[in-house]
RORO-597228 format. One record per atom (N, C-alpha, C): residue in three letters; atom name; x, y, z. Coordinates in steps of 0.001 Angstrom, whole numbers, plus 500000, padded with zeros to 6 digits. Layout:
N
+-----+------+--------+--------+--------+
: res : atom :      X :      Y :      Z :
+-----+------+--------+--------+--------+
: Ala :   CA :      X :      Y :      Z :
...
+-----+------+--------+--------+--------+
This chain:
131
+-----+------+--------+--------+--------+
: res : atom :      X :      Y :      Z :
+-----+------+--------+--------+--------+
: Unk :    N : 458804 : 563005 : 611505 :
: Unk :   CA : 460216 : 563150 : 611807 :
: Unk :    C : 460375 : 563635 : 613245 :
: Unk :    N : 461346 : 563151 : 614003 :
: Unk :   CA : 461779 : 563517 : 615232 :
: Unk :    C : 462729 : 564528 : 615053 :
: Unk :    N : 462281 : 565521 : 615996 :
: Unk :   CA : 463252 : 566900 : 615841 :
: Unk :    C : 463683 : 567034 : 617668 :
: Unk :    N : 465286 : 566651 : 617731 :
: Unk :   CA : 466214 : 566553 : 618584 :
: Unk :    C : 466791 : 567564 : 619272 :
: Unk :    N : 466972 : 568114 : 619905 :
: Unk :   CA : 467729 : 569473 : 620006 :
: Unk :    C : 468758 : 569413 : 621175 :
: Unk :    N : 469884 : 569663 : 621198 :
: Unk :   CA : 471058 : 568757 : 622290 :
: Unk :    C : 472145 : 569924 : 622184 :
: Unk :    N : 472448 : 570423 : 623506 :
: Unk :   CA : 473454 : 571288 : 624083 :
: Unk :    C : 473996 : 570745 : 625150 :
: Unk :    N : 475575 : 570785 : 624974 :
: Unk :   CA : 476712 : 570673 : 625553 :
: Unk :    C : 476853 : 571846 : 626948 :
: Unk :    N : 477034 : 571827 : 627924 :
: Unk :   CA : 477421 : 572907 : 628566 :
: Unk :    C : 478463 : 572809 : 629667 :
: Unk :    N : 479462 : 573818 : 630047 :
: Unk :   CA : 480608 : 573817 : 631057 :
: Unk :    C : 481112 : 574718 : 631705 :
: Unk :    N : 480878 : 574215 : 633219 :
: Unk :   CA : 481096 : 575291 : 634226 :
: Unk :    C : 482967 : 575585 : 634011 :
: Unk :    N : 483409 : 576218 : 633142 :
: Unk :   CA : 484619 : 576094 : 633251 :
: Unk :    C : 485089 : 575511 : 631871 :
: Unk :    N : 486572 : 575549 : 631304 :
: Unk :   CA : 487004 : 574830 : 630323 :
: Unk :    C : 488647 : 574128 : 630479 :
: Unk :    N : 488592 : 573212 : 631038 :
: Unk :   CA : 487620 : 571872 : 631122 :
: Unk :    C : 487032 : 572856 : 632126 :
: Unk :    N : 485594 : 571652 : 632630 :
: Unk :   CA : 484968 : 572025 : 634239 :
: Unk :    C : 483683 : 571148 : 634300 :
: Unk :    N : 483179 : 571300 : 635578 :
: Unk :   CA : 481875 : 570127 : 635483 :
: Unk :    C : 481073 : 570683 : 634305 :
: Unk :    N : 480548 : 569312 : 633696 :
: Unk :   CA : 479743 : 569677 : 632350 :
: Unk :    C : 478620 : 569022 : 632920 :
: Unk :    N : 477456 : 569580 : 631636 :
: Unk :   CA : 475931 : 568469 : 631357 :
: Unk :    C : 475693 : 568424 : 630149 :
: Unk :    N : 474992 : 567460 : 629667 :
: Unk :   CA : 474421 : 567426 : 628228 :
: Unk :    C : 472534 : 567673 : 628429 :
: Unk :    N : 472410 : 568328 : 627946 :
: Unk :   CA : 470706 : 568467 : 627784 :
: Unk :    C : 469907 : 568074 : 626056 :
: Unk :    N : 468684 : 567432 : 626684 :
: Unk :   CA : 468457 : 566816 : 625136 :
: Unk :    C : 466968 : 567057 : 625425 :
: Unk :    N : 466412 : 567691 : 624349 :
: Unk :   CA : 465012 : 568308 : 624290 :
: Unk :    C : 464243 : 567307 : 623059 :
: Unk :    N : 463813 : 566587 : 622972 :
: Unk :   CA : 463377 : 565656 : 621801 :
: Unk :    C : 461508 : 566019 : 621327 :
: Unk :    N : 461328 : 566220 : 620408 :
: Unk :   CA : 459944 : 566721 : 620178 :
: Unk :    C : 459494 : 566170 : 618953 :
: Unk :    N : 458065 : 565030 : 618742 :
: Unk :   CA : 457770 : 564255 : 618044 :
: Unk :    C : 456918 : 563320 : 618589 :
: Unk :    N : 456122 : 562976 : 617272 :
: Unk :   CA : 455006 : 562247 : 617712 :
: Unk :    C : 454038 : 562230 : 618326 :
: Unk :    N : 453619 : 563524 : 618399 :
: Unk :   CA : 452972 : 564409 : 619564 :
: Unk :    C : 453190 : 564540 : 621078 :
: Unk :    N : 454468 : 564304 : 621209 :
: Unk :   CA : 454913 : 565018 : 622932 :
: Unk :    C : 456324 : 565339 : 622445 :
: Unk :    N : 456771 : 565547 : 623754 :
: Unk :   CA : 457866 : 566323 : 624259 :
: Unk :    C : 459053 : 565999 : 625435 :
: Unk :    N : 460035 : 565224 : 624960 :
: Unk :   CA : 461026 : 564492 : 626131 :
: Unk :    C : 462085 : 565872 : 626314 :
: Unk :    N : 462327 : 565684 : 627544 :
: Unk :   CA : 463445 : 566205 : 628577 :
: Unk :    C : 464556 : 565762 : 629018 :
: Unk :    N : 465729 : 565739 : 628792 :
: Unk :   CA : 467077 : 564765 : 629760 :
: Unk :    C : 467901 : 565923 : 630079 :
: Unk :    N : 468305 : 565279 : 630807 :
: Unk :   CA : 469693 : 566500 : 631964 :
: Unk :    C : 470396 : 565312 : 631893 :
: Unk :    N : 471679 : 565353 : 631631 :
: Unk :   CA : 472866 : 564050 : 632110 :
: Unk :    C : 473874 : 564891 : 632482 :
: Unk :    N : 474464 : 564865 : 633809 :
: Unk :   CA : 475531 : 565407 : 634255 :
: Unk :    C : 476988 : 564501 : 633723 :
: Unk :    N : 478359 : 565119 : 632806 :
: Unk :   CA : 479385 : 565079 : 632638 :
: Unk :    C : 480461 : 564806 : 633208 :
: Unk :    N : 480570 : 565154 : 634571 :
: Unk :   CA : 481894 : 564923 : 635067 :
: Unk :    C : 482716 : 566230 : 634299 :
: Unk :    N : 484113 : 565924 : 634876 :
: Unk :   CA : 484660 : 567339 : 633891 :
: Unk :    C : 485157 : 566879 : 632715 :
: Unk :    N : 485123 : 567912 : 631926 :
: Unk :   CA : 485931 : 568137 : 630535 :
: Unk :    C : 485680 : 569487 : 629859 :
: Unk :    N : 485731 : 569196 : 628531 :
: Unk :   CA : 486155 : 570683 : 627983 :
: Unk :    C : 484114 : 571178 : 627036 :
: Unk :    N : 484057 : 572286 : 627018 :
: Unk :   CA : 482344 : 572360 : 626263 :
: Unk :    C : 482306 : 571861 : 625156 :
: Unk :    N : 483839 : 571621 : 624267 :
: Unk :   CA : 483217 : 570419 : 622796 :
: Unk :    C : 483193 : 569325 : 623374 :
: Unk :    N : 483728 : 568752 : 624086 :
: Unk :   CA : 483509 : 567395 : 624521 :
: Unk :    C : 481910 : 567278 : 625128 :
: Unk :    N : 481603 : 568384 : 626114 :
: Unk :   CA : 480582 : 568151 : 626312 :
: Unk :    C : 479192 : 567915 : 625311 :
: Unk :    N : 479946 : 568953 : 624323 :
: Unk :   CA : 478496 : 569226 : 622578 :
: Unk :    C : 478279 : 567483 : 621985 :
: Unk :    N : 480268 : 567137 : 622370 :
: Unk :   CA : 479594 : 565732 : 621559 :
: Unk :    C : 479066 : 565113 : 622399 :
: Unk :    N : 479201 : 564602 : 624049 :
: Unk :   CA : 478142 : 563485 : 624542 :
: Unk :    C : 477211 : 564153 : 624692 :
: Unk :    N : 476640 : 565712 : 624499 :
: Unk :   CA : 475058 : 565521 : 624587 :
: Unk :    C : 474349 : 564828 : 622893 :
: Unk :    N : 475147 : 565561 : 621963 :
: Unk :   CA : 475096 : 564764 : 620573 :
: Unk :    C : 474752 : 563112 : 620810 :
: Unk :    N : 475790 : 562444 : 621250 :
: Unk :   CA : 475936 : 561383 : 621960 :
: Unk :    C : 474662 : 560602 : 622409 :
: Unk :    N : 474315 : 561474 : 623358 :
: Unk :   CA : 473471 : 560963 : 624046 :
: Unk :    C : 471623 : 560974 : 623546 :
: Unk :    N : 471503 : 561916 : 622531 :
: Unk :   CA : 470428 : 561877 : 622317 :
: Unk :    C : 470318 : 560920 : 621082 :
: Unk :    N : 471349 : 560685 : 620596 :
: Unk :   CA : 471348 : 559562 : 619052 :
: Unk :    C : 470880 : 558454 : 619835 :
: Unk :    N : 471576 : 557391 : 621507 :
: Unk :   CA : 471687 : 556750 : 622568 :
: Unk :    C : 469227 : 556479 : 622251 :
: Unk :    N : 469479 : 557956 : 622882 :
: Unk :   CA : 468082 : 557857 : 623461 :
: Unk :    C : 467079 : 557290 : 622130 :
: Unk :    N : 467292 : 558243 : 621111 :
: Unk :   CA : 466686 : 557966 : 619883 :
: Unk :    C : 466462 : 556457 : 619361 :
: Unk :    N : 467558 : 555845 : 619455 :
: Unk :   CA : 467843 : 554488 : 619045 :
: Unk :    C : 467067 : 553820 : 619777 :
: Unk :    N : 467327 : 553735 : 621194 :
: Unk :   CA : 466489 : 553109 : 622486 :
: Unk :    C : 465308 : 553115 : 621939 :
: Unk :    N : 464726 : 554465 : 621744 :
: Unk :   CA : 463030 : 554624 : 621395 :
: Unk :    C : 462935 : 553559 : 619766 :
: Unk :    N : 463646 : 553279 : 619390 :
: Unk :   CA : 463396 : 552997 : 617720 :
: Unk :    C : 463194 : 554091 : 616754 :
: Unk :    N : 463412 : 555270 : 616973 :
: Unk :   CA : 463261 : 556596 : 615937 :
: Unk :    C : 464322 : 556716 : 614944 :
: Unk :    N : 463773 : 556376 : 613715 :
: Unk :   CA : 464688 : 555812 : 613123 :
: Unk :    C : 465042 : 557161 : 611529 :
: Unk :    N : 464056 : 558298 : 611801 :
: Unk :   CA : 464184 : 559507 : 610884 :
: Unk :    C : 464237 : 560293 : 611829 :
: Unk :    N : 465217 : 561348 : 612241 :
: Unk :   CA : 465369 : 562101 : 612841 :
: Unk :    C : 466267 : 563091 : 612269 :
: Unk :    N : 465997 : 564713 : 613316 :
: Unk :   CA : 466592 : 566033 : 612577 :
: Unk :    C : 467232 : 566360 : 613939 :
: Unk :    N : 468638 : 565920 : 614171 :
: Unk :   CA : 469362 : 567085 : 615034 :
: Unk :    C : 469550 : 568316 : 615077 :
: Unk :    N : 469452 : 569217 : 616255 :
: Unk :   CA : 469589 : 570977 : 616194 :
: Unk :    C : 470778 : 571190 : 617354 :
: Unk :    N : 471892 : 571615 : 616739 :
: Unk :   CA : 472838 : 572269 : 617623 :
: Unk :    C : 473195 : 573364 : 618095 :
: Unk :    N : 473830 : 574240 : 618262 :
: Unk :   CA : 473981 : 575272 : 618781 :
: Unk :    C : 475548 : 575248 : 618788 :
: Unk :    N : 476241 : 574050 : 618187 :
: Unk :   CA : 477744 : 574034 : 618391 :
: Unk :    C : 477851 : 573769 : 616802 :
: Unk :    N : 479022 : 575093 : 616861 :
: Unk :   CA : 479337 : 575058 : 614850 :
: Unk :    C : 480207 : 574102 : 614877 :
: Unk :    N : 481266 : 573945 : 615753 :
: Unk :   CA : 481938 : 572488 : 615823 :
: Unk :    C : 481758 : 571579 : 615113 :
: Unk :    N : 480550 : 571371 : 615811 :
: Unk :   CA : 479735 : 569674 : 616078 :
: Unk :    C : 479223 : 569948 : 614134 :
: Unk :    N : 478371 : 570695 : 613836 :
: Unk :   CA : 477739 : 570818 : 612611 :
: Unk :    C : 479058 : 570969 : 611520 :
: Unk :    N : 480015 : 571601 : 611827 :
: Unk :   CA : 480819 : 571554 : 610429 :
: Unk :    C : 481582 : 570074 : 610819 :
: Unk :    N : 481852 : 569480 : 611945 :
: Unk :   CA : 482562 : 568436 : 611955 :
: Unk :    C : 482110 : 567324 : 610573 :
: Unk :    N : 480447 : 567393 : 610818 :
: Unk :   CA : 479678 : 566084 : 610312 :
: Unk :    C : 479991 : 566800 : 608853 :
: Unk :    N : 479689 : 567782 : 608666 :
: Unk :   CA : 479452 : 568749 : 607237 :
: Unk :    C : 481031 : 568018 : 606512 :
: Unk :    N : 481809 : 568261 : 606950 :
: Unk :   CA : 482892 : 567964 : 606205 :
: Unk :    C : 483753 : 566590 : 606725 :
: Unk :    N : 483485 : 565906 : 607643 :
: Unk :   CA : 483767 : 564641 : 608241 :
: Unk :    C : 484698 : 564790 : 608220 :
: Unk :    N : 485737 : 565597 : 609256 :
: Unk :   CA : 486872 : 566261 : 609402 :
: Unk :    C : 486783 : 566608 : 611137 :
: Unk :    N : 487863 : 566846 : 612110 :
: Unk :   CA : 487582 : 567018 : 612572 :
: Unk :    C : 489667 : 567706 : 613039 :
: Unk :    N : 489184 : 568625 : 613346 :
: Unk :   CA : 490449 : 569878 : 613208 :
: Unk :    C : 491409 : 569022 : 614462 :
: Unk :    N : 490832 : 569358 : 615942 :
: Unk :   CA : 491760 : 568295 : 616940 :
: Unk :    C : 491732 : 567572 : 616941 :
: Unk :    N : 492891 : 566340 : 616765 :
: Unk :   CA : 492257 : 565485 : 617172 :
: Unk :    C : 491545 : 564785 : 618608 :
: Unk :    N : 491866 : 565327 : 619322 :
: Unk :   CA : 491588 : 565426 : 621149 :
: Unk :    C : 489827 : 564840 : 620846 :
: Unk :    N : 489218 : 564733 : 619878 :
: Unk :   CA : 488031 : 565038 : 619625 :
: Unk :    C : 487355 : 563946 : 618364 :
: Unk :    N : 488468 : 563476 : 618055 :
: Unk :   CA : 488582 : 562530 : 616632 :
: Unk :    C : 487776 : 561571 : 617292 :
: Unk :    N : 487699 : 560370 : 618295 :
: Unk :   CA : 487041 : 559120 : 618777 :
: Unk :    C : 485654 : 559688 : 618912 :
: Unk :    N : 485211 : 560954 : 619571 :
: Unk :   CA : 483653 : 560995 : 619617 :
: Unk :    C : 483213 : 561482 : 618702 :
: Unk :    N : 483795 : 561982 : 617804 :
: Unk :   CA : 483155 : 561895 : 616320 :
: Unk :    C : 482973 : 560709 : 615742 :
: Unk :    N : 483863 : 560050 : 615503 :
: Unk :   CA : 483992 : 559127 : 614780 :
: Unk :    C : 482397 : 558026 : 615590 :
: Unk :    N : 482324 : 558263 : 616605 :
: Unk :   CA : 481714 : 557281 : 617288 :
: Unk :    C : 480405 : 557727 : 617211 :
: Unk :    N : 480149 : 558637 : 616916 :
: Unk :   CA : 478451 : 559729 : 616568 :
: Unk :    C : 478081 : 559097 : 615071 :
: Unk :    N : 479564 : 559140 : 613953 :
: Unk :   CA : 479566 : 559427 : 612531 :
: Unk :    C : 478449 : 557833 : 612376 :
: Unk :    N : 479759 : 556617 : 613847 :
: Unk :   CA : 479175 : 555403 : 613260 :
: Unk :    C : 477649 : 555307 : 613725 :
: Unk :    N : 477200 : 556070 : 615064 :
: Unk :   CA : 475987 : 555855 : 615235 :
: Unk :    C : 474875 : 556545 : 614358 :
: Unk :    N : 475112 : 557854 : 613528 :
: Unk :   CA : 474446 : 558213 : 612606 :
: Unk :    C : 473882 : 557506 : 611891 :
: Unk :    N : 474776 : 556337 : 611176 :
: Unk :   CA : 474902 : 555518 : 610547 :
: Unk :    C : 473500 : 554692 : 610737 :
: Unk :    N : 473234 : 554254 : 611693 :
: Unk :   CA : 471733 : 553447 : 612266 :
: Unk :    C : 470427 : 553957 : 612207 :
: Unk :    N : 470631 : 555234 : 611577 :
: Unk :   CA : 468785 : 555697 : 611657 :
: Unk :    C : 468744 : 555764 : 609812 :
: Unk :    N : 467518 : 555414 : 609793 :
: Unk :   CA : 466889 : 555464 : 608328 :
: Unk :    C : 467165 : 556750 : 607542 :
: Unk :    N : 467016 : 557795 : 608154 :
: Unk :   CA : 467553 : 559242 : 607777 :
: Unk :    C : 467992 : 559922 : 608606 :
: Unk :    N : 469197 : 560674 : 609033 :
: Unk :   CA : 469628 : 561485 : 609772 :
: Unk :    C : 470149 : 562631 : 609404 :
: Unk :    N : 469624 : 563738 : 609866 :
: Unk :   CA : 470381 : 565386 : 609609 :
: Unk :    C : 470515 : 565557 : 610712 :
: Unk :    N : 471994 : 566625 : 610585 :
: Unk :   CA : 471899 : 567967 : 611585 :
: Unk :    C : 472436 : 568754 : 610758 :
: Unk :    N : 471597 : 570097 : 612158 :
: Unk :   CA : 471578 : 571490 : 611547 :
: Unk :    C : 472027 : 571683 : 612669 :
: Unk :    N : 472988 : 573428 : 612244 :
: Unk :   CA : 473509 : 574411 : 613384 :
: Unk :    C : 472278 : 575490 : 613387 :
: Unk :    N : 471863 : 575730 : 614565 :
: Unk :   CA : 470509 : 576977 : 614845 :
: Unk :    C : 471331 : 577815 : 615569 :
: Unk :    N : 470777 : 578943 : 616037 :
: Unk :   CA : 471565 : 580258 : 616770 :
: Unk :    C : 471012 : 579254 : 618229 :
: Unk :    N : 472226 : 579818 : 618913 :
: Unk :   CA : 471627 : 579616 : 620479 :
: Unk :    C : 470102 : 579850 : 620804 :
: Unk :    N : 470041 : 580898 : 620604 :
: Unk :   CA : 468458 : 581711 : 620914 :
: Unk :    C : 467064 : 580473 : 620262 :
: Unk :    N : 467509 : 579641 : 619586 :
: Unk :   CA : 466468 : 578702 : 619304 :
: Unk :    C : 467053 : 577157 : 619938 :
: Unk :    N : 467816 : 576832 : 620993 :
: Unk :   CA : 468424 : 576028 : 621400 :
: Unk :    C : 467987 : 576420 : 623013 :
: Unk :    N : 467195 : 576765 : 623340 :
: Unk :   CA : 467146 : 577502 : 624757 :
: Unk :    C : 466632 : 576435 : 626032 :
: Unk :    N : 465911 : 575712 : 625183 :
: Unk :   CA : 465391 : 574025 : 626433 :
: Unk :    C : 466738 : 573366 : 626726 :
: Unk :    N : 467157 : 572900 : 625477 :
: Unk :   CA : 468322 : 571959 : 625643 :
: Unk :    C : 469624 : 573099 : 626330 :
: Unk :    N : 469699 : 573876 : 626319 :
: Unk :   CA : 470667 : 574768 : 626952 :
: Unk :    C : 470381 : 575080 : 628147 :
: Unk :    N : 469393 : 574689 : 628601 :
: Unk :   CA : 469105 : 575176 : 630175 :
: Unk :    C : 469055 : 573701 : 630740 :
: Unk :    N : 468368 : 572545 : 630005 :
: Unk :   CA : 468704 : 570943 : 630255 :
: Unk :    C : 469802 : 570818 : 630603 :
: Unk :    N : 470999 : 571328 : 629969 :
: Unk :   CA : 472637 : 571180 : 630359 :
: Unk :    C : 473438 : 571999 : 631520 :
: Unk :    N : 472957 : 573212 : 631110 :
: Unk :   CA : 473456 : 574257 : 632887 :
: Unk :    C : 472656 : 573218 : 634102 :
: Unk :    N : 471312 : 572542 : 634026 :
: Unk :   CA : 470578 : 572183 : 635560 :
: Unk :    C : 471702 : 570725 : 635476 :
: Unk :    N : 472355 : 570118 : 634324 :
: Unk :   CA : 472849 : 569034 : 634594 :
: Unk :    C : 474242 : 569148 : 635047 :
: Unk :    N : 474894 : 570269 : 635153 :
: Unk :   CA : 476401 : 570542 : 635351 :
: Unk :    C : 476211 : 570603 : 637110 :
: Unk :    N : 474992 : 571047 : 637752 :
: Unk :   CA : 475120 : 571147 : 639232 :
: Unk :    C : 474734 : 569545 : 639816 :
: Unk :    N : 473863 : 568608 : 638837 :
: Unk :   CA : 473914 : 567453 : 639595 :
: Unk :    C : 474910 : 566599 : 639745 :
: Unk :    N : 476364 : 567056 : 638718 :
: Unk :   CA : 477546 : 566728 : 638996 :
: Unk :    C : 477951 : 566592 : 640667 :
: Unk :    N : 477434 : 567566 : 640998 :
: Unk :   CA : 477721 : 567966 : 642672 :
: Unk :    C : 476824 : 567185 : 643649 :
: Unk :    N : 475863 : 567019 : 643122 :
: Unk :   CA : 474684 : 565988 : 643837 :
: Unk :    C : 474922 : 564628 : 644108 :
: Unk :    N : 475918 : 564079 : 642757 :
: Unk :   CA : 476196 : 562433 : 642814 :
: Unk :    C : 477269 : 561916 : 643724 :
+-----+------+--------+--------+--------+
């Protein structure tokens, strides 16, 4: 099983964001920084969400375990509900890509075990400034 781990982060709310995605399986260890542009830190939770389902698929990993750090993001899927709607299309658009892997979970972890993918996303909010 591929174990995913993906944090949202934002200089600001809205403000420049990054998504960081820590992927670990198969015996190694992937890294991504994707800088955001601005918006708000749930928006950012879902395209790093987003983006590592993106990567996963690309690779063909088709059993995988997401780890968040956003209760958001984890009760969104938990109850397939989603309180704003400001937020309704990138759910909905995760729910359908879920949909494509052979097995998919996520779990909410404390920050403190989210600490790669959370530092993946702060180094990706300054290459906002780089592009």
């Amino acid at each position: 099983m591929i174990e995913v781990y993906v944090d949202g982060a934002s200089a600001g709310d809205p403000g420049m964001s990054g998504a960081g995605i820590f992927i670990k399986g198969h015996g190694k260890a992937e890294t991504f920084s994707f800088p955001l542009g601005e918006m708000s830190n749930h928006e950012a939770e879902y395209h790093a969400l987003k983006k590592g389902m993106e990567i996963c698929l690309s690779r063909s990993y088709t059993v995988v375990s997401f780890r968040t750090d956003s209760q958001l993001i984890d009760r969104a899927f938990e109850k397939n509900y989603v309180k704003n709607e400001k937020y309704l299309p990138l759910h909905e658009e995760c729910i359908r890509m879920s949909e494509q892997f052979d097995l998919f979970f996520i779990k909410w972890i404390p920050s403190k075990q989210n600490k790669v993918a959370d530092e993946l996303a702060r180094k990706a909010i300054f290459k906002n400034e780089q592009s």
